[in-house]
C-alpha distance (Angstrom), angle and dihedral (degrees) to the residues before:
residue distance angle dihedral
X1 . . .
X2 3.64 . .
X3 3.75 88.6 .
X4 3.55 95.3 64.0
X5 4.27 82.0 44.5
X6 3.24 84.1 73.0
X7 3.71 114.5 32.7
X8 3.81 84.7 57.0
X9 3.59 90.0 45.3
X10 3.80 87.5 56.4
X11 3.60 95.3 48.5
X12 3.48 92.2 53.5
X13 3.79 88.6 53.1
X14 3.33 90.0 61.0
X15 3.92 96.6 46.7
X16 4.06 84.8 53.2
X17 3.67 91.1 51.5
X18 3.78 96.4 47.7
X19 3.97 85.6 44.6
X20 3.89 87.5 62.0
X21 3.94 97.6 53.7
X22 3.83 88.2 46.5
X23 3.99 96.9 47.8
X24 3.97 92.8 60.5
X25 3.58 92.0 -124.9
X26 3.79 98.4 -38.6
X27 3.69 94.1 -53.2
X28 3.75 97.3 118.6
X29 3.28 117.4 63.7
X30 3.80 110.6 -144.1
X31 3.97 98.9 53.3
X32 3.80 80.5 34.7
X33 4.35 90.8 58.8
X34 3.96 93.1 39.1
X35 4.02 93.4 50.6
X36 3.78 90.9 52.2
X37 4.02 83.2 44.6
X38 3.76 90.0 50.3
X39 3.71 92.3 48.6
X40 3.89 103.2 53.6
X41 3.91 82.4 42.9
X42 3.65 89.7 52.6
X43 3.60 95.9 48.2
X44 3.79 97.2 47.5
X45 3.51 107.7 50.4
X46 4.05 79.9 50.0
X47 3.55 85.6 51.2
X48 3.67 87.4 58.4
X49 3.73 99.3 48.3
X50 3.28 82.7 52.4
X51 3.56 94.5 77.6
X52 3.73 101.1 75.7
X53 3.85 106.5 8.5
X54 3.82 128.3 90.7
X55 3.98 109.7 -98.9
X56 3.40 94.1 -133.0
X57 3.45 103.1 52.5
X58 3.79 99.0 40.2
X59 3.37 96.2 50.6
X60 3.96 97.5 53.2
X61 3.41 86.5 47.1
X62 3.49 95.0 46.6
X63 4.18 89.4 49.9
X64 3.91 91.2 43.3
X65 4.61 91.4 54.3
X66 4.07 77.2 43.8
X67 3.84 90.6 46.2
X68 4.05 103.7 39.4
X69 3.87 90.2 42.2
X70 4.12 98.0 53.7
X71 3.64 84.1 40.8
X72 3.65 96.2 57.4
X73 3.93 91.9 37.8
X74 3.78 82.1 52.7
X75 3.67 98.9 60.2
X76 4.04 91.4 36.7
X77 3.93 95.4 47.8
X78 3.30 110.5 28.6
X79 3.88 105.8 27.7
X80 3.89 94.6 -118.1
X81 3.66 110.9 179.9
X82 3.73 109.5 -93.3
X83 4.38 119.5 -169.4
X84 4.02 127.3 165.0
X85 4.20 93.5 -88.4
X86 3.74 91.6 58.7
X87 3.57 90.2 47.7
X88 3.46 102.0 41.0
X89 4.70 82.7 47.8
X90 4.31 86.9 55.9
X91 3.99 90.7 43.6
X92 4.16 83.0 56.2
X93 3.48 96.8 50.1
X94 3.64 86.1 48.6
X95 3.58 89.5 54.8
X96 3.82 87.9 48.0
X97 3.71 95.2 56.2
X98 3.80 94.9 46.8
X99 3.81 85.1 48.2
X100 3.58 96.2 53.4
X101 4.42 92.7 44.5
X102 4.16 80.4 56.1
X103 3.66 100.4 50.9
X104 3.85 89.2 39.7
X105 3.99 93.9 59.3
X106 3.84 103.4 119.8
């Protein structure tokens, strides 16, 4: 169960970051209420993973689902510039977050 903790955790990461580029720096109130909602999400059901997995490894992997996701949204939404090297940098951290979930297996 703490797994899914913190997949969900990570997915709300990414919903909070996306909130922040659409409310203009907090100045519209909607985005504004959702990204704070997305945050305290995000950091409780990491909270709760928390309770049986290694820091370490579920926070990185917890910043790389946030990381890979509002990079992907950010080339989908808002028409960010996307090349092979970026590609080939969000494929490692990929790699780096399936290689931490295999060395974590208890």
């Amino acid at each position: 169960m703490e797994w899914i903790y913190l997949v969900v955790a990570g997915f709300f990461e990414v919903g909070w970051a996306m909130g922040m580029k659409y409310s203009h720096g907090f100045t519209k109130i909607l985005p504004s209420i959702l990204t704070v909602i997305g945050m305290v999400a995000s950091f409780y059901f990491l909270s709760l993973s928390l309770k049986s997995l290694p820091l370490g490894n579920a926070y990185a992997i917890w910043t790389g689902i946030g990381t890979v996701g509002t990079a992907v949204l950010g080339i989908v939404l808002f028409k960010e510039p996307i090349n092979l090297m970026r590609l080939i940098c969000i494929v490692f951290i990929v790699i780096g977050i399936v290689g931490l979930k295999l060395i974590s297996l208890d």
